[in-house]
VOGU-3710 file (C-alpha; in Angstrom, 3 decimals, decimal comma):
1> xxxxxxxxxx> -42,465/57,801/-6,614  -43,549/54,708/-8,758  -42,157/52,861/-11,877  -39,377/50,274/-12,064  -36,887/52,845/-12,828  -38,185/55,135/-9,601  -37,759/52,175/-6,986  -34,531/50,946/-8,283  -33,395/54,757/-8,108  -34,609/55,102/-4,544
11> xxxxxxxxxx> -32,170/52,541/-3,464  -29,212/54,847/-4,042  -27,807/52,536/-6,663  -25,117/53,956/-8,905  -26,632/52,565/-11,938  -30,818/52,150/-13,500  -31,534/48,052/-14,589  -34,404/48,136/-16,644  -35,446/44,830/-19,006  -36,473/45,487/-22,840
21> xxxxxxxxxx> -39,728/43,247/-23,202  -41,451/46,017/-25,096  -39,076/47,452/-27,313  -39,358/51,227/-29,539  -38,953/51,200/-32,589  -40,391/47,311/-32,932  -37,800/44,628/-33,195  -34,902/46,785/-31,942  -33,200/46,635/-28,407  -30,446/48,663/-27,143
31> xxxxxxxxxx> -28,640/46,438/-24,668  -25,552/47,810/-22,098  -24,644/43,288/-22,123  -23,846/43,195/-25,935  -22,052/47,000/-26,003  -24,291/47,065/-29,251  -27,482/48,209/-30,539  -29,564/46,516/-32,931  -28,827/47,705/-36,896  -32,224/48,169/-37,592
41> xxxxxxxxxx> -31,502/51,783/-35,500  -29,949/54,933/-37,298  -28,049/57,428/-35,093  -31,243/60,010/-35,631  -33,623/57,313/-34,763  -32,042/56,507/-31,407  -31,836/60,461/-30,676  -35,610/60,575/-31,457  -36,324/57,625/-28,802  -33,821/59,555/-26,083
51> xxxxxxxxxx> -35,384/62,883/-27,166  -39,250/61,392/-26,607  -38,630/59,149/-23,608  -36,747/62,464/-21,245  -37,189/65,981/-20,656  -35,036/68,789/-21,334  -33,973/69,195/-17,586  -32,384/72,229/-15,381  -33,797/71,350/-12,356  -30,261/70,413/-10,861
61> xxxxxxxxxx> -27,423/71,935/-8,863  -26,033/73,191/-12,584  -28,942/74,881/-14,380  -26,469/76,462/-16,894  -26,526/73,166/-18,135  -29,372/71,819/-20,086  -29,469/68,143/-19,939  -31,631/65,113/-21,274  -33,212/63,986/-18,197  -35,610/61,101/-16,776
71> xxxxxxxxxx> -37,691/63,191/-14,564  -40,701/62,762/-12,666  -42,464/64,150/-16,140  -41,336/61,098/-18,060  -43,884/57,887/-18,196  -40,587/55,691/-17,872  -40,476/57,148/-14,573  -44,187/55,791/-13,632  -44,139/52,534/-16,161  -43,176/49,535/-15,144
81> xxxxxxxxxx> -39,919/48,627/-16,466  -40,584/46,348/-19,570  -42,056/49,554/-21,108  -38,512/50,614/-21,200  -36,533/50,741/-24,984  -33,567/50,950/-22,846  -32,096/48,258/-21,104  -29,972/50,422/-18,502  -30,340/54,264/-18,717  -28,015/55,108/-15,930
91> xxxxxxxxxx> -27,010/58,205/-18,644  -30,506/59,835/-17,888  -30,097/60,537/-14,387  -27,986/63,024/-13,449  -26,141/61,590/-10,091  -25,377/63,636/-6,941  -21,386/62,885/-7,326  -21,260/64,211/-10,730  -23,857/67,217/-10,015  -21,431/68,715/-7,221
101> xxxxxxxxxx> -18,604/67,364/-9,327  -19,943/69,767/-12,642  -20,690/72,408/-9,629  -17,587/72,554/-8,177  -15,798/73,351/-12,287  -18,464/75,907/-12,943  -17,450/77,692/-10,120  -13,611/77,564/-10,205  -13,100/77,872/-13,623  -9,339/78,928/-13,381
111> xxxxxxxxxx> -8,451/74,818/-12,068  -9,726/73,582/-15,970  -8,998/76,457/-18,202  -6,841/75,404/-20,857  -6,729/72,075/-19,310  -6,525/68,727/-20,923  -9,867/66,401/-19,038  -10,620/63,368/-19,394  -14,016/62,556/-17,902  -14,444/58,877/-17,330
121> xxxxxxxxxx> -17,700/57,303/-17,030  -19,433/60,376/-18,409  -23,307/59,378/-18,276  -25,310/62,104/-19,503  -22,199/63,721/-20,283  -22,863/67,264/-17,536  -19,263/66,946/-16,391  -17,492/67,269/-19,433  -19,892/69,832/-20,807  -18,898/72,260/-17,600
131> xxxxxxxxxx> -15,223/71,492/-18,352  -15,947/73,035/-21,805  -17,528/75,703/-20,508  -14,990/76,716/-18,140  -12,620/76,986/-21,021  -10,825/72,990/-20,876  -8,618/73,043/-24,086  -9,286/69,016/-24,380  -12,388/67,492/-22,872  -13,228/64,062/-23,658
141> xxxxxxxxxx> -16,276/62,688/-22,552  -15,606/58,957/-21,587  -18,240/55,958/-21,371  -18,512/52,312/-22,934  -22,347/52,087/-23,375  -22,901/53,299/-26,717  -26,422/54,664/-25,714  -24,365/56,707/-23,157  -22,425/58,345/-26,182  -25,545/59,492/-28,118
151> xxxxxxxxxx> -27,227/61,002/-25,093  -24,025/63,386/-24,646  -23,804/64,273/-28,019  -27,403/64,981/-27,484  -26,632/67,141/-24,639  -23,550/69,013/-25,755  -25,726/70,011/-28,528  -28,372/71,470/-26,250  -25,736/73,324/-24,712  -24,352/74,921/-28,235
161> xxxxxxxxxx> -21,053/73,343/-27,816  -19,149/69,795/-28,845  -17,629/67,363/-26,840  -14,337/64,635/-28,181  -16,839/61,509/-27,314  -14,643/58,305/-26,476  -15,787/54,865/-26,021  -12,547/52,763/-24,439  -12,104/51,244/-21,585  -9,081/53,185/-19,521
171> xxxxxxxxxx> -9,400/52,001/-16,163  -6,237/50,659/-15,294  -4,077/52,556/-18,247  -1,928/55,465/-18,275  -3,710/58,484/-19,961  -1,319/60,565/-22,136  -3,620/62,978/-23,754  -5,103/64,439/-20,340  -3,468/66,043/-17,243  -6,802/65,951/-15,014
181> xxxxxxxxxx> -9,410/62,960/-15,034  -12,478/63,516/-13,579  -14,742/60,855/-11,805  -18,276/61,318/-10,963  -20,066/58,775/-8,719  -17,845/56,020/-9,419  -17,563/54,671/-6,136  -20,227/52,462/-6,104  -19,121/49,110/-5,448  -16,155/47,975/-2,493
191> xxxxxxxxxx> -14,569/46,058/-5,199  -14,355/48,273/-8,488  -13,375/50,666/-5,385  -10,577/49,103/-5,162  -9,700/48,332/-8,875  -10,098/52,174/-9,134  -8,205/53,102/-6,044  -4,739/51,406/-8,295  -5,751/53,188/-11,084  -6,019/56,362/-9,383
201> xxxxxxxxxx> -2,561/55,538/-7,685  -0,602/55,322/-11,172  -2,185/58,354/-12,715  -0,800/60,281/-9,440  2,430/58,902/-10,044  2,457/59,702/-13,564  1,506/63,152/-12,675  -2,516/63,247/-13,251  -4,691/65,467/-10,997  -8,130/63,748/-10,071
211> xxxxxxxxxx> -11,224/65,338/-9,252  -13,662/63,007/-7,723  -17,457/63,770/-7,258  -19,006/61,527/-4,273  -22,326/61,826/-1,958  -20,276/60,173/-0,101  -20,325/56,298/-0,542  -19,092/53,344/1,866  -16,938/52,458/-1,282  -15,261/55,597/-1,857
221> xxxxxxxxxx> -14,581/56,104/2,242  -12,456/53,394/2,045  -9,905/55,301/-0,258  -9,459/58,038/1,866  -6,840/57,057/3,921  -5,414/55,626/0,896  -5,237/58,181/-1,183  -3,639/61,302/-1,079  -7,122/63,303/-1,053  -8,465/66,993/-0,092
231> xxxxxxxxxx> -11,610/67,929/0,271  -12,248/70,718/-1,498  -16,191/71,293/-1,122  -18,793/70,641/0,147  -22,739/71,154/-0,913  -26,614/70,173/0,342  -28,441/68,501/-2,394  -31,453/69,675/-3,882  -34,995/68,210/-2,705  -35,357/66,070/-5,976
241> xxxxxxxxxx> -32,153/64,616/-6,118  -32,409/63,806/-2,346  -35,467/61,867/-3,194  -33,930/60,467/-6,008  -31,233/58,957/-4,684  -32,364/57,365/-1,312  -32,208/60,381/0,804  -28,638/61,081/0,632  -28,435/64,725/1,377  -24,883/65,811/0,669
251> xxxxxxxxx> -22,248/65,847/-1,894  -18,561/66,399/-1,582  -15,554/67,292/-4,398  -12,018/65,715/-3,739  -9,042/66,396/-5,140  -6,311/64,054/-5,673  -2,555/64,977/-6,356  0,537/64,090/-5,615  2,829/66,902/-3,430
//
């Protein structure tokens, strides 16, 4: 595996850094720092640059689901970073918490049907896409990076269907529209653990169900005893994602919900 993007990836990070020295279309940079991209860009152009620099993916635990992928096929995968037009593309990798996460809905459909979801820190978006599937009455697909939003749109057009696409910040607030929240590699750091941990707590009081997706994380083991959780499956990872993601092999689904 070579390329910036490849080596930060092998370190099991939850997110892709990348710098924007070289930068497509000239003079424009999408940056994840200024929650902005440059007004030079139209919506089509950006879905043109997302469209050219990734491949059209099912080579995941969810291959119902076509998604908008970095892959070994990509140059941004061999390049060094600088190359990059994005600045962080953590929405073109499809992480092992939110591929068992999407599993796990696809194949108990009955938990999300007619369901109101809210899936928070979407990415590429495959979570909330398999809530739609599965028949979700509501699913909003959640993420502040503006680059993040296009690439869902992107995908829930590859995959016939449409997606609410939300851009605030809700960590830490009630969510009144939605009765499950969904969370898909998340725990990544000990201390937004924790900031995420009293979020979770207040949703369960105020009724919430949430479904976390985890290869399981030193962050997210300290919640367990915290949180009133239940594993609810369990499931190897394919080869690529393995070597994607620092040779994790396993993913687990927990459920969170007050008795």
């Amino acid at each position: 595996m070579a390329g910036c993007v490849a080596r930060y990836i092998r370190q099991g990070k939850a997110c892709v850094t990348v710098t924007c020295a070289h930068v497509i279309p000239k003079g424009t940079i999408w940056s994840a720092d200024a929650r902005h991209r440059s007004s030079h860009v139209s919506d089509a152009q950006l879905v043109e640059v997302i469209k050219r620099e990734t491949e059209l993916s099912t080579n995941h635990l969810t291959p119902e689901i076509k998604l908008h992928l970095i892959t070994q096929k990509c140059r941004l995968w061999h390049e060094h970073g600088d190359t990059s037009p994005f600045q962080d593309p953590f929405w073109a990798f499809y992480w092992p918490g939110g591929q068992v996460l999407t599993r796990y809905i696809l194949d108990n459909p009955k938990e999300f049907l007619d369901r109101r979801v809210l899936d928070v820190g979407s990415g590429c978006g495959a979570t909330a896409i398999g809530c739609k599937m599965v028949g979700a009455n509501l699913v909003t697909a959640n993420d502040i990076e503006p680059v993040a939003l296009a690439a869902i749109r992107l995908n829930a057009t590859a995959n016939e269907l449409s997606l609410d696409v939300n851009a605030d910040n809700w960590i830490g607030r009630s969510t009144p529209r939605w009765d499950i929240v969904v969370l898909g590699d998340m725990f990544y750091d000990l201390e937004f653990a924790n900031t995420l941990f009293h979020w979770i707590t207040r949703l369960l009081d105020e009724g919430k169900t949430v479904f976390i997706g985890d290869p399981g994380r030193a962050a997210l083991k300290t919640a367990v005893d915290k949180l009133p959780m239940q594993k609810v499956y369990k499931t190897d990872l394919p080869v690529s994602t393995r070597q994607e993601n620092n040779g994790l092999t396993q993913a687990w689904v927990w459920k969170c919900i007050n008795s």
